[in-house]
C-alpha positions in Angstrom: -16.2 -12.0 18.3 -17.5 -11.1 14.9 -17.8 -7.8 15.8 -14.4 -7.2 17.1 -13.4 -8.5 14.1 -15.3 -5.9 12.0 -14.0 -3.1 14.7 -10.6 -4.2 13.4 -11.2 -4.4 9.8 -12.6 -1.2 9.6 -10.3 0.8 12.0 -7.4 -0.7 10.2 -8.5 -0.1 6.6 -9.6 3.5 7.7 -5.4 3.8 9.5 -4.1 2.3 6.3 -5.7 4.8 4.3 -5.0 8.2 6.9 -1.5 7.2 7.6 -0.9 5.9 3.7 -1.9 9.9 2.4 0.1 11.9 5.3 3.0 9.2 3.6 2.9 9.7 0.4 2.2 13.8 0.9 5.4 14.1 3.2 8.0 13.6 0.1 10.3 15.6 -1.5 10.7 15.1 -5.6 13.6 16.7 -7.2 14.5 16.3 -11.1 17.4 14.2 -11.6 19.0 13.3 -15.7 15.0 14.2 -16.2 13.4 11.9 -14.5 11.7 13.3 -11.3 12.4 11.3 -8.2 10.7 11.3 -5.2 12.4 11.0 -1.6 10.0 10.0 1.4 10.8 11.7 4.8 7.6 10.0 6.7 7.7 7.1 9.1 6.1 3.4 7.3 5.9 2.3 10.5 2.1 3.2 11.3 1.0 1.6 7.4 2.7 -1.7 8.2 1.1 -1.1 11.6 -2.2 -0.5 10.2 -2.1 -3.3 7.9 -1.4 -5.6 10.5 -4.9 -4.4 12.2 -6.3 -5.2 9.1 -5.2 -8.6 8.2 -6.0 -9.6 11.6 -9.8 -8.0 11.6 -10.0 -9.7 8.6 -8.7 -13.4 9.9 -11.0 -12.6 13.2 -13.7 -12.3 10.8 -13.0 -15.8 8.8 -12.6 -17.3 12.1 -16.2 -16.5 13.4 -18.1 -17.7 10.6 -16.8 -21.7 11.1 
C-alpha cells in the first residue's frame, strides 16, 4: 500500500508541475492604466486534478506507516 501511495505522490506532484507550466504559459498579458494584466485561456481543471492525486498519495502514505 506504501507504494501506491508513493506512485501517487510522485505522479501527482510531477502532473501538478506539467499541467501548472502549460497554465501559466497559455495567457495573454495586455497593458492596462500601466499595469500589465494577464488573462488565462487554459483549463485549471487538470491542476486541481493533479493536486488531488497528490494529497491523496500523500494521506495513503501517512496511512501505511500506523
Amino acid at each position: 500500500m506504501k507504494y501506491l501511495g508513493y506512485l501517487f505522490s510522485i505522479g501527482g506532484f510531477a502532473g501538478v508541475i506539467y499541467t501548472g507550466i502549460n497554465y501559466i504559459n497559455n495567457s495573454d498579458t495586455f497593458s492596462a492604466f500601466g499595469v500589465n494584466v494577464a488573462i488565462s485561456k487554459g483549463d485549471p481543471m487538470p491542476v486541481i486534478i493533479s493536486a488531488i492525486v497528490l494529497i491523496a498519495g500523500i494521506l495513503i502514505i501517512r496511512a501505511s506507516k500506523k
